[in-house]
N, CA, C and O of each residue as an XYZ file, in Angstrom:
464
protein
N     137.898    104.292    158.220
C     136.586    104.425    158.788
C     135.561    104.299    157.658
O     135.790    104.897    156.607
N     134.449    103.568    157.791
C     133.465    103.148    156.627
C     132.555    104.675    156.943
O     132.503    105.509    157.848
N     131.830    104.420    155.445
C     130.884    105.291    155.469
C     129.398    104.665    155.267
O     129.307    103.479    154.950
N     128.583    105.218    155.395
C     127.137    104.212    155.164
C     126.534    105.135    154.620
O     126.819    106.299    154.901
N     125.606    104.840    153.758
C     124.840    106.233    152.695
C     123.710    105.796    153.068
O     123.714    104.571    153.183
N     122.444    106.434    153.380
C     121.111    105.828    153.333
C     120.462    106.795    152.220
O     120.846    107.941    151.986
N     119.614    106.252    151.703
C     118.477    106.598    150.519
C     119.456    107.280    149.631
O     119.453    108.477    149.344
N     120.209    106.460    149.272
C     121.331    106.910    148.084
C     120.036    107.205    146.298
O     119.257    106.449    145.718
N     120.434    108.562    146.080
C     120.229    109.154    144.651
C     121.051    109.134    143.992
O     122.201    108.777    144.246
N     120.542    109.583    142.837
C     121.885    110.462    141.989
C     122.572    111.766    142.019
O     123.669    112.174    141.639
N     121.640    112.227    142.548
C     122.302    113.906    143.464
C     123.117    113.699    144.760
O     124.268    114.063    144.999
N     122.391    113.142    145.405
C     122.565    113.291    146.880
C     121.678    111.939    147.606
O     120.715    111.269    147.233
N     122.405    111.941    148.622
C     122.036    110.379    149.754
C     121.093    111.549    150.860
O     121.166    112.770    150.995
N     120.504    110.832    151.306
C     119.570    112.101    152.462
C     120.034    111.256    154.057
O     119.371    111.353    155.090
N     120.875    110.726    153.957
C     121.614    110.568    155.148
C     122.974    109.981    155.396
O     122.968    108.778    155.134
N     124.039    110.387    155.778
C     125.628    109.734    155.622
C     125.812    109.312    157.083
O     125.247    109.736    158.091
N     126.550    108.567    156.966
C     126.789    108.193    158.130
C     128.407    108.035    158.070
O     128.903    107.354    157.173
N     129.432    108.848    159.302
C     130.942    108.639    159.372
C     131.280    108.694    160.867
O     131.115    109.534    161.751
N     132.038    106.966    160.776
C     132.228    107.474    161.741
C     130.860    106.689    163.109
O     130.149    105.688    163.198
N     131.217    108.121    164.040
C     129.902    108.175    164.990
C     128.982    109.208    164.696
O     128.002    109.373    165.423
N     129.263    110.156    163.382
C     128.324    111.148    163.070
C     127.080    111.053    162.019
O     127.523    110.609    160.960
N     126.016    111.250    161.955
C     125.330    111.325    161.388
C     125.019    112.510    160.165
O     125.220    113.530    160.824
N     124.722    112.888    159.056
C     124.728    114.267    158.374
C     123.445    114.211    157.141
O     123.498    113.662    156.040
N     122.438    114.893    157.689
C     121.186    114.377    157.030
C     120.965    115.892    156.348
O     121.166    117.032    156.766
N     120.421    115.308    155.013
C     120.410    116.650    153.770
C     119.182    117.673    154.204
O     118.190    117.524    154.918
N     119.603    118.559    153.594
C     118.606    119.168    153.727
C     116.848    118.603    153.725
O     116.461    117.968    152.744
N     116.230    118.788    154.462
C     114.338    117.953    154.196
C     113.402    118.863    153.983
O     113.303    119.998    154.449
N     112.681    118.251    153.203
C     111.541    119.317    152.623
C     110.533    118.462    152.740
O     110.618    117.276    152.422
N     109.512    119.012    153.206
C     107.962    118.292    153.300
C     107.702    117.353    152.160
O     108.109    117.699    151.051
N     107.226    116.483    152.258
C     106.265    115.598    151.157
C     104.996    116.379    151.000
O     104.327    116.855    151.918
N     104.714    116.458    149.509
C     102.792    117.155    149.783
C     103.814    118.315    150.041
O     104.640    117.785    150.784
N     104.090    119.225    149.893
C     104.640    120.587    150.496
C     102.959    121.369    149.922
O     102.116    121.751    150.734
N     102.777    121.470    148.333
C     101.603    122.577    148.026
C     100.099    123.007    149.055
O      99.142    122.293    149.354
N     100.397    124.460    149.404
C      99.121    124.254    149.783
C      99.139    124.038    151.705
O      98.167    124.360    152.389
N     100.449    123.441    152.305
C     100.769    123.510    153.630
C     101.629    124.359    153.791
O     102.666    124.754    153.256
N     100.465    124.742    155.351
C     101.500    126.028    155.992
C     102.723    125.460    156.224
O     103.067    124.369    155.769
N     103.587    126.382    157.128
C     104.403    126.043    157.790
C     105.149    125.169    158.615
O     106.237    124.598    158.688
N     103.532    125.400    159.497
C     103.736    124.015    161.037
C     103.570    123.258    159.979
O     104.697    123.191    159.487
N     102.648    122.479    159.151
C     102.294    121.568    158.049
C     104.058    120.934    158.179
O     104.561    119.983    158.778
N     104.514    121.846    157.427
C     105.667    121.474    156.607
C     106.910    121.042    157.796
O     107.427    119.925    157.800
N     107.193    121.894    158.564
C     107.960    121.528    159.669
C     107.462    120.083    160.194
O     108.264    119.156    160.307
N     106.070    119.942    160.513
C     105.867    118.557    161.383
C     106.353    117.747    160.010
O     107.310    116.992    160.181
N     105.851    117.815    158.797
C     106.522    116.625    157.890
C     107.954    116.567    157.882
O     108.506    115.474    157.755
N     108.677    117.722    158.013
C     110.082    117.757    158.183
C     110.348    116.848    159.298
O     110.509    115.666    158.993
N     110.403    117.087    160.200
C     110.376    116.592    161.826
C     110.476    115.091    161.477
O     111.561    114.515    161.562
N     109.336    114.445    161.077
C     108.789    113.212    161.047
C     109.989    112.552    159.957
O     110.721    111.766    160.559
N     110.239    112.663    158.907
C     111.072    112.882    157.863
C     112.474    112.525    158.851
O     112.755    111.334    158.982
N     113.318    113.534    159.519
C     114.042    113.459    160.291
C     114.363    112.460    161.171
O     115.436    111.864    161.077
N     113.310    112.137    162.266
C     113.296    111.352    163.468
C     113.430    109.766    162.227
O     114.607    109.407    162.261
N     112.803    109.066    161.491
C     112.909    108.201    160.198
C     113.894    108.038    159.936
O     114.393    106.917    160.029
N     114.768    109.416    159.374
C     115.913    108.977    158.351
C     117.350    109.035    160.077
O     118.379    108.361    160.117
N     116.834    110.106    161.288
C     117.904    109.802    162.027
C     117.977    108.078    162.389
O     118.963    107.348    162.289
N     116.385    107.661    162.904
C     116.618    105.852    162.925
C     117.353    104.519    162.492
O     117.968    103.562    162.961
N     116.791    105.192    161.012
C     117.697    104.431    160.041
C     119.063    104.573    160.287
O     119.545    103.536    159.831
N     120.087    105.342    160.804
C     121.538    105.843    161.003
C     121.538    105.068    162.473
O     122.633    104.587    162.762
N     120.446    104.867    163.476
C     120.977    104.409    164.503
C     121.243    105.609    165.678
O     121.853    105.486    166.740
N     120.554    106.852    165.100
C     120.452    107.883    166.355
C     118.870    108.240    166.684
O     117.857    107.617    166.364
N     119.033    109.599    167.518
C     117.272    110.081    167.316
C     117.618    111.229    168.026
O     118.716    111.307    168.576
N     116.733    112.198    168.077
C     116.695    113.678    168.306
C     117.701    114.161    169.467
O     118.349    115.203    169.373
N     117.778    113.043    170.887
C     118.235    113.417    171.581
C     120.210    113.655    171.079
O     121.149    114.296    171.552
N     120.101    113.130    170.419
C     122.025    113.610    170.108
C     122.139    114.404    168.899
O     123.102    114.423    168.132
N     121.013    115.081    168.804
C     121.449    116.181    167.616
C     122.184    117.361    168.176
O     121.795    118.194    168.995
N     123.544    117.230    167.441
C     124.534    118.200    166.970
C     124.312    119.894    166.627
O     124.551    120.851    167.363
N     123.907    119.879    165.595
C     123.289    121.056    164.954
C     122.719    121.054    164.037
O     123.059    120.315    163.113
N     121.216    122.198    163.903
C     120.543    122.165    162.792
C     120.512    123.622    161.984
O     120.570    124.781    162.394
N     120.434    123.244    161.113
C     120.190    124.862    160.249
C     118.925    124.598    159.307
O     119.028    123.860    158.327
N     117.427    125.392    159.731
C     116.396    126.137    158.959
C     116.702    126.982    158.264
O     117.439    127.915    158.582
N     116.126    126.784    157.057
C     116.005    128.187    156.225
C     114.295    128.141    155.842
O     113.632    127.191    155.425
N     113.865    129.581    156.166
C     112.804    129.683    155.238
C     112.346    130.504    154.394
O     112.644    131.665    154.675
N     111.886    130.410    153.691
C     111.379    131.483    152.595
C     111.186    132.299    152.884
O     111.823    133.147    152.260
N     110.321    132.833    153.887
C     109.844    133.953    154.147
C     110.269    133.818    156.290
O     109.767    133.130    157.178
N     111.032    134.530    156.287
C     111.118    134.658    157.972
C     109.609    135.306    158.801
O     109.451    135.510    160.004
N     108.989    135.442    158.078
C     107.683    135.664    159.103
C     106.971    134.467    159.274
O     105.854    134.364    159.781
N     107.750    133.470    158.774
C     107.257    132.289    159.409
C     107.715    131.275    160.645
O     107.270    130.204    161.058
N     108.969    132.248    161.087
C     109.453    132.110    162.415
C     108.807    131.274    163.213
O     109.007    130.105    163.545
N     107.975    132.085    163.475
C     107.039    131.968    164.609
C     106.525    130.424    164.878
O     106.814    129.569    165.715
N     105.679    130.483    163.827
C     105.050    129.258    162.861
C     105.552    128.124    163.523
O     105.064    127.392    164.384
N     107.134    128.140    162.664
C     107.670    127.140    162.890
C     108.124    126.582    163.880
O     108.047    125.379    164.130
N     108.830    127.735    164.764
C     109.241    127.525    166.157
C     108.434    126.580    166.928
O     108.822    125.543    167.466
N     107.246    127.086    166.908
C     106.007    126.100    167.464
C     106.221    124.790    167.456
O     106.495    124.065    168.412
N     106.050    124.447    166.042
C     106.131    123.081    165.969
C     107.483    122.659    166.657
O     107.549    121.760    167.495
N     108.597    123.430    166.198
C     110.450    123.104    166.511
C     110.346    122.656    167.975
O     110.811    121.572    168.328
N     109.570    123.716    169.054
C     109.696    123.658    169.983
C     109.229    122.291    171.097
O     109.567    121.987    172.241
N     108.455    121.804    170.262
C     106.989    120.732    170.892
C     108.057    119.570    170.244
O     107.649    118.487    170.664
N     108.943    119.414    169.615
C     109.511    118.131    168.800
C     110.880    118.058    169.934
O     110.869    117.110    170.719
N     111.837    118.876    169.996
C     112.995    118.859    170.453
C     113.038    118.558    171.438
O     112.183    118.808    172.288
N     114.201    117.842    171.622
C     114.444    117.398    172.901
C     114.679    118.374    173.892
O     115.779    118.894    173.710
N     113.964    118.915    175.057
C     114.081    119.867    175.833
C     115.846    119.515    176.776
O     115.848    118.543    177.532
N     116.748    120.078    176.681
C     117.763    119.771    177.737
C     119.026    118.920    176.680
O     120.201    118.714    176.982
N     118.327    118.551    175.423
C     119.581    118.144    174.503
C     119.584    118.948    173.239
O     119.964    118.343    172.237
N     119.134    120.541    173.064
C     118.918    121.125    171.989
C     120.311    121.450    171.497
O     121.333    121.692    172.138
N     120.043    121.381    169.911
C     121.526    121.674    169.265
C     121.783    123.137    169.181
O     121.106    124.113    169.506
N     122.988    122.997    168.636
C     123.311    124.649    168.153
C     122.469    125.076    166.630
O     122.807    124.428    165.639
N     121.808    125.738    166.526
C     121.114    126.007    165.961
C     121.224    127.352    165.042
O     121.599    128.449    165.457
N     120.773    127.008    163.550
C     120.662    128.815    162.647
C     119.839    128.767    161.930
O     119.724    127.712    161.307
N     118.985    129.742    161.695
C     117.806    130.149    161.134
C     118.222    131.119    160.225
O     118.915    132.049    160.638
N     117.767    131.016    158.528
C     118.232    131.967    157.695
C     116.856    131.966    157.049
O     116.166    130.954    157.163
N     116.346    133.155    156.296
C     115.899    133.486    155.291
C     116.755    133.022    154.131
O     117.927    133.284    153.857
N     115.696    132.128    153.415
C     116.355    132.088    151.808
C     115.471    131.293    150.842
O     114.672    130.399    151.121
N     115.761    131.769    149.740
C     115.195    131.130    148.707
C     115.182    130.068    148.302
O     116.134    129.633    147.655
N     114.153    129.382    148.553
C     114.424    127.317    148.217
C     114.221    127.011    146.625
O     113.937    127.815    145.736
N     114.471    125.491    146.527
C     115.032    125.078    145.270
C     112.713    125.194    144.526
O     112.347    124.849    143.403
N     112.025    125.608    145.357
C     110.774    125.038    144.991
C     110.172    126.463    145.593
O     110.594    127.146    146.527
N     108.831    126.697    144.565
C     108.310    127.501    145.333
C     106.817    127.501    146.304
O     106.075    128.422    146.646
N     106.778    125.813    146.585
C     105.919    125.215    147.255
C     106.613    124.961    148.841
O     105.877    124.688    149.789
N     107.900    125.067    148.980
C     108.594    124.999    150.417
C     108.875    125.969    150.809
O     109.496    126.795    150.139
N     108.483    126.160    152.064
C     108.426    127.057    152.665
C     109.551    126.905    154.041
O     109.778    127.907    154.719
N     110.129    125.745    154.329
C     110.796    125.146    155.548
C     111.439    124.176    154.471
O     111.059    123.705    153.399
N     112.923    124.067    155.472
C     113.944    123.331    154.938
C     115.055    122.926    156.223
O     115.901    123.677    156.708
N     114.890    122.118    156.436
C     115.659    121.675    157.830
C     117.019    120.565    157.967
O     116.657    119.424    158.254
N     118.198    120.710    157.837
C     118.684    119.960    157.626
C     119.916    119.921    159.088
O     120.436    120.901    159.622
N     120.122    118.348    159.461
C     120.969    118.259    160.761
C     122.246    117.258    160.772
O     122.618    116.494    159.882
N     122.860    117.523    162.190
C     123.684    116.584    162.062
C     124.045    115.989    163.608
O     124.522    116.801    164.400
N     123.884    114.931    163.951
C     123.998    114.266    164.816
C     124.774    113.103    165.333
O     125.297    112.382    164.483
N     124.938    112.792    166.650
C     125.598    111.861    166.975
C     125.575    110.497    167.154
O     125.687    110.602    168.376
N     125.524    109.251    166.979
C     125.137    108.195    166.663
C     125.176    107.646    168.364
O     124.835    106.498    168.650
C-alpha cells in the first residue's frame, strides 16, 4: 500500500496519506500573536479543510480529532467556532486536553484523522 506525504519538512509532513486514511499533524494558526482563540481555531479550521483537500477528503469523513489548549478556559471560545465548522450528523470522536504548546503565542492546536 503506497503512502503520499503532503507538505513534506524535515520534522514532519502536515498530512499522510495510507491507504484510505488520512492523518494530519497537529495545526497551529498562522499570525497566531495577538489572536484570540476563535482567531486561532477559524485559522486552524481553514488550515485543515486545505490540507484535508489536498489528501482528497473534507470534514464530512473526519475520523477523530484531538484539541489541546493552553489554557481550558478557552473551551468555550473555541467550541464556538468548532461548532459552526463541523459537519453536523458526521462529527468525529473527539478529545479536548489542556496542555502546554510548543509556542507561547498558540493557544489552539487541532490535529485529525480522516477518511478519504
Amino acid at each position: 500500500m503506497s503512502i503520499k506525504r503532503i507538505d513534506v519538512g524535515p520534522r514532519m509532513s502536515q498530512a499522510v496519506v495510507h491507504g484510505n486514511t488520512v492523518y494530519l499533524a497537529g495545526q497551529v494558526a498562522i499570525d497566531a500573536p495577538g489572536k484570540s482563540a476563535a482567531e486561532q481555531t477559524k485559522n486552524i479550521l481553514d488550515r485543515i479543510d486545505g490540507l484535508l483537500a489536498q489528501a482528497g477528503s473534507d470534514k464530512t469523513k473526519l475520523l477523530s480529532a484531538t484539541i489541546w489548549l493552553a489554557d481550558m478556559g478557552d473551551f468555550a471560545e473555541m467550541n464556538t467556532i468548532w461548532d459552526a465548522w463541523v459537519s453536523q450528523g458526521n462529527t468525529p470522536a473527539r478529545a479536548c486536553v489542556e496542555s502546554k504548546l510548543a509556542a507561547p503565542q498558540f493557544t489552539v492546536e487541532i490535529g485529525v484523522v480522516a477518511a478519504i
